[in-house]
N, C-alpha and C positions, 0 to 999 in steps of 0.2 A: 250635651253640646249640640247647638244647632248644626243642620248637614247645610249644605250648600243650596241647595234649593229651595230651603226655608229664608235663607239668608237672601237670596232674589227675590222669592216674591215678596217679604218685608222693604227690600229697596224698592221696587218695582211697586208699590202701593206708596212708598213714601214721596217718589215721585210725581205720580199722579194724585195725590193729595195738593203736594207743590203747585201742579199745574192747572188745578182745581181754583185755589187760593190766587195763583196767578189772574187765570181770566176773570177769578170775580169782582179783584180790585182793576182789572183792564178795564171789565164792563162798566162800572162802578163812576169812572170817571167819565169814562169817553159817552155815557149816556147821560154823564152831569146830575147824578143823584147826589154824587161827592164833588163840591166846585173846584173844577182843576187849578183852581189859583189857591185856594188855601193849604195851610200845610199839611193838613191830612191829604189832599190830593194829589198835591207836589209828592210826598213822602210814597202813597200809592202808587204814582208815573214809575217814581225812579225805579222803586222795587220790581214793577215789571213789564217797562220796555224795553228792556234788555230780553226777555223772551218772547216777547207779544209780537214785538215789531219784525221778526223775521217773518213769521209766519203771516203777518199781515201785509207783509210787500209781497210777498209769493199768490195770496188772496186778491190783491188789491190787479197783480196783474193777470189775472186766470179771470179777473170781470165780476168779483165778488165785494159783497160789503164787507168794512174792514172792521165796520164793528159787532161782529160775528168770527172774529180773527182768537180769542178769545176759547168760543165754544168748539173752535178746529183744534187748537192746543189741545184742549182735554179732548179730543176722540183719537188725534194722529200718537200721543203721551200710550193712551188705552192699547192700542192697536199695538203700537210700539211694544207696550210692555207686554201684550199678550202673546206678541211672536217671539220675544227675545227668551220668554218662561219658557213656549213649550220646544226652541232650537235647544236652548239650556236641557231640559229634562229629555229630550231624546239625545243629547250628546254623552249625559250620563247615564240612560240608561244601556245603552250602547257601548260604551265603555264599559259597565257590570257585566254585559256579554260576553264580549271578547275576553275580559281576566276569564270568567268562568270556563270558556271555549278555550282555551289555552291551559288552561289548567287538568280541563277533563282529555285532551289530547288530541290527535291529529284528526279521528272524526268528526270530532266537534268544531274542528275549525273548518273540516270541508264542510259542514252541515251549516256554521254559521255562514260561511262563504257563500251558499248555492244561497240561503234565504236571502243574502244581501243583493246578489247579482236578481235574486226574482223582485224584490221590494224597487230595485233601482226602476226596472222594465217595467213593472206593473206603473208606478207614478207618474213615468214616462208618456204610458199610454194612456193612463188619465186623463194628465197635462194635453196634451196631443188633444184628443175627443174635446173638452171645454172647450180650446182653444180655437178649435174650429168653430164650433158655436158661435164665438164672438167673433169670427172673420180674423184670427191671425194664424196665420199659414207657414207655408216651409219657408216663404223668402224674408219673413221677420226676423230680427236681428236674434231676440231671445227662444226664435224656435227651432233656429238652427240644429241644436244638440239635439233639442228631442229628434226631431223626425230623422237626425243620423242613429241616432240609437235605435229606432224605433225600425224604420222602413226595411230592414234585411227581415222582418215578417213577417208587417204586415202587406207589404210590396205582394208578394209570393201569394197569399191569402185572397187578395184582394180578385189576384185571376180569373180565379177559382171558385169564389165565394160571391155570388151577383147580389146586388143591394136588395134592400126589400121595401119595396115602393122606393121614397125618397131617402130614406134609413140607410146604410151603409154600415154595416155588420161585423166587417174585418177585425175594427178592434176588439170588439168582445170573441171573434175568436181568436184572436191571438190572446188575449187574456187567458181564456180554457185553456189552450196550446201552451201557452208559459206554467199554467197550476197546473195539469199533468205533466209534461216536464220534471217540475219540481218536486214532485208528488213519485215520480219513481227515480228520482236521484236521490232523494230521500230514503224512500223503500231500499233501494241498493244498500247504503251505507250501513241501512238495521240490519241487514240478513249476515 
């Protein structure tokens, strides 16, 4: 019997086959190798303007040619399906965790607990660190959570710990600071 994430990536590839097939009869026409008035072209149109043409008014107003609307389909299809597979497989494996962690008893679920609260931090400060690179900051709409979760550390750290040159260091030590941490709430629970 197939497990479930076998069953997604077969969807998720049969998808993007779809969308494959899609843009080649979009291209097909709209670049006139197939004459849009005859009925194979007609038959082409119908089959996929119903998927093309979203994607090409969104193209068309972001200042893009529309007949490359198309080749967006199959990469945003890609992306799509590559994010949808690996939320799917960490939701299940994360779910195999937790039975496991509940079944072996209450250390196992403060131990799964402490790694969760460290994985949530450590991402945080990731996110956080890129983010700055690209110039989006505390007052952006989607940074808000980070830098609330983040700043009761790296805030404190930051006093303390002077930049080096134009580098700014904090978050890699609050990283250390969270894996030790986590590394003797750990240790506690073994002894």
């Amino acid at each position: 019997m197939l497990d479930t994430l076998t069953v997604a990536r077969y969807t998720v590839f049969g998808v993007f086959a779809l969308a494959v097939l899609a843009a080649l009869g979009s291209w097909l026409v709209r670049t006139r190798r197939v004459s849009p008035f005859g009925p194979l072209g007609r038959g082409l149109r119908s089959a996929t303007d119903w998927i093309v043409t979203p994607v090409e008014r969104r193209l068309v107003r972001m200042g893009g040619n529309p007949v490359h609307a198309g080749g967006w389909l199959v990469v945003l299809v890609a992306v799509a399906g590559v994010i949808f597979l690996s939320l799917l497989g960490w939701v299940l494996t994360s779910y195999q965790i937790a039975a496991w962690a509940t079944a072996q008893g209450p250390r196992a679920i403060l131990a799964l607990t402490i790694n969760v609260v460290y994985n949530v931090f450590f991402i945080a400060v990731i996110i956080r660190v890129v983010a700055s690179w690209l110039g989006w900051f505390r007052y952006a709409r989607w940074m808000r959570p980070v830098y609330a979760l983040t700043d009761w550390l790296i805030e404190p750290i930051r006093r303390y710990v002077p930049p080096v040159g134009m580098f700014d260091i904090s978050p890699l030590v609050a990283l250390l600071v969270l894996w030790g941490l986590k590394t003797i709430l750990l240790a506690g629970l073994r002894a």
